[in-house]
C-alpha positions in Angstrom: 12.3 -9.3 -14.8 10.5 -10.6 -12.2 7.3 -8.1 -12.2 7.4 -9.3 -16.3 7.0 -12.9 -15.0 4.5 -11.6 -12.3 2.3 -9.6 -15.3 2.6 -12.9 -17.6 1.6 -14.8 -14.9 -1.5 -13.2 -13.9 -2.4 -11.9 -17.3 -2.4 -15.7 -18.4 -4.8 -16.6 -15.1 -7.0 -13.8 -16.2 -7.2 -15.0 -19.9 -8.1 -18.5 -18.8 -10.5 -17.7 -16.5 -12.5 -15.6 -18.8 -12.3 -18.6 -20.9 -13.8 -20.7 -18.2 -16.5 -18.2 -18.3 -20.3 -21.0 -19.3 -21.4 -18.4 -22.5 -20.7 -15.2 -24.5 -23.4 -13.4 -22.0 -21.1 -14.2 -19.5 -17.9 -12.9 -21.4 -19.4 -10.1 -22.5 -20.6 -9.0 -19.0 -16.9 -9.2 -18.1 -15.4 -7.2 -20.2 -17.7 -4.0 -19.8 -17.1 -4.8 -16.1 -13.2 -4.7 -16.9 -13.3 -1.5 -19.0 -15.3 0.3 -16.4 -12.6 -0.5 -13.8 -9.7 0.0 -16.3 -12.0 3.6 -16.8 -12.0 3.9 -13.0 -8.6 3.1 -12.0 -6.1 4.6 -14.6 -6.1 8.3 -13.6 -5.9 7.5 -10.3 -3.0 5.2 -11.5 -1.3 7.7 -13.8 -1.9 10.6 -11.0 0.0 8.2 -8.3 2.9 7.3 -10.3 3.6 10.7 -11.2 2.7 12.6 -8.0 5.0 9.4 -6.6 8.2 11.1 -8.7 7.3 13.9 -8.0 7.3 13.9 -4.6 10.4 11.7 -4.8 12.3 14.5 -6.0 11.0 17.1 -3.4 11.5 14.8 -0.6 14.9 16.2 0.5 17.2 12.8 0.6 19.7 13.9 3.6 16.6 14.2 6.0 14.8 11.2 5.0 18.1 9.0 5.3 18.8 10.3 8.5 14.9 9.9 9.9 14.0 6.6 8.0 16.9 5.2 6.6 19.1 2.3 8.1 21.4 4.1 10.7 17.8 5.6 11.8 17.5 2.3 13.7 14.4 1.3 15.6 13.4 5.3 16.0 13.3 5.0 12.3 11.0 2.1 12.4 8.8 3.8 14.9 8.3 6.9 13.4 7.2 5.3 9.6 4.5 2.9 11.7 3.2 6.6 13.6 2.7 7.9 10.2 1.2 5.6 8.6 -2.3 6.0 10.0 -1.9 9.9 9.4 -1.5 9.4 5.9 -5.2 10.5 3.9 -6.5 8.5 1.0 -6.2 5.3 -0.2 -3.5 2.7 -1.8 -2.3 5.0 -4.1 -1.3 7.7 -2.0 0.5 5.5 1.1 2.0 3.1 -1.8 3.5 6.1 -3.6 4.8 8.2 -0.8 6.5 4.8 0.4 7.5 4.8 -3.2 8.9 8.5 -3.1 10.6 7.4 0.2 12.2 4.3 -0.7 14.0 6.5 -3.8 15.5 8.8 -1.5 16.9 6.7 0.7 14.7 4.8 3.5 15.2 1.7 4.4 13.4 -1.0 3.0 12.0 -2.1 6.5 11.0 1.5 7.3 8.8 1.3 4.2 7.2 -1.6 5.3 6.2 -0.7 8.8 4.9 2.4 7.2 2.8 0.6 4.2 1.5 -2.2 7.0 0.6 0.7 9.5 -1.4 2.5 7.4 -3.3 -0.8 5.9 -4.1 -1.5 9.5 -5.1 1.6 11.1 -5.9 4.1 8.8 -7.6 6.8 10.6 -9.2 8.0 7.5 -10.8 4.3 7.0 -11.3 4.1 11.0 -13.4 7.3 11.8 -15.5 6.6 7.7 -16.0 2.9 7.8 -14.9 0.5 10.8 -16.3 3.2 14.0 -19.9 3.3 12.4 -20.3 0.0 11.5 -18.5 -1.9 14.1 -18.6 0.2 17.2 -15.9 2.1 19.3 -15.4 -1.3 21.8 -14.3 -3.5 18.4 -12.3 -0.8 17.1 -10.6 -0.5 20.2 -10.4 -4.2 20.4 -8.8 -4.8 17.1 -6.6 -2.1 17.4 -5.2 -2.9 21.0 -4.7 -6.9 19.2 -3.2 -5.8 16.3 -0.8 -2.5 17.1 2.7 -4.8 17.1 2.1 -6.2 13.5 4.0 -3.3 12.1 6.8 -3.6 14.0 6.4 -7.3 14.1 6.5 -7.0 9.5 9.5 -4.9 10.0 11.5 -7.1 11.5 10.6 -10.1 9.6 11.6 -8.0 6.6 15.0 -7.5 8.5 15.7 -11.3 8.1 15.2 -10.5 4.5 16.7 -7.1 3.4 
């Protein structure tokens, strides 16, 4: 129910913003920019969700239970925020293997030190984007400040789960 109320929500921000739009140029412009994305983004969509279940199914549930699930503890925790920046490609991949994971049995707070490790330090978006353009001092910098926040999300999502 609630990601119907989340789709209504945002689907009815979306509709009155194009609205808002000041002429038909304007609307028009939008749209094409819409379909191109909706052209970009669906296989990769599609190709995630499926590969997800997939994967879910090949994941073998005992072992991930026993290395991510709650009785894995704080080991647990560390070991899903130490993969996380292994993890190639983008959104769709870490989202689904969390995805996959969660099915089979990890805890919800492993999943989340996982998903906010990878956001932060990707290695794949370190060594392509942030190491060129920023310098090996800044990365450094920004990793050595940020390196808790998984761990830190984790147990914030303890008070919840």
């Amino acid at each position: 129910m609630n990601i119907l109320i989340g789709t209504v929500l945002i689907g009815g921000a979306a509709i009155w913003m194009f609205l808002q739009l000041p002429n038909a140029e304007w609307r028009r412009a939008s749209m094409v920019a819409s379909v191109q994305m909706l052209k970009f983004m669906l296989p990769r969509m599609v190709t995630a969700l499926l590969g997800a279940g997939f994967f879910a199914e090949l994941l073998p549930e005992d072992r991930v239970q026993v290395m991510f699930g709650e009785a894995a503890g704080f080991s647990g925790l560390l070991l899903a925020a130490a993969m996380g920046p292994l993890t190639p490609g983008g959104a769709f991949v870490s989202l689904a293997i969390a995805a996959a994971a969660l099915k089979t049995g990890a805890a919800p707070v492993a999943a989340l030190a996982y998903v906010t490790s990878w956001s932060l330090f990707s290695l794949t978006k370190i060594l392509a984007y942030e190491a060129p353009l920023m310098g090996r001092q800044e990365v450094i910098a920004r990793i050595a400040v940020s390196w808790p926040v998984p761990l830190m999300i984790a147990a914030a999502g303890m008070l919840y789960y």
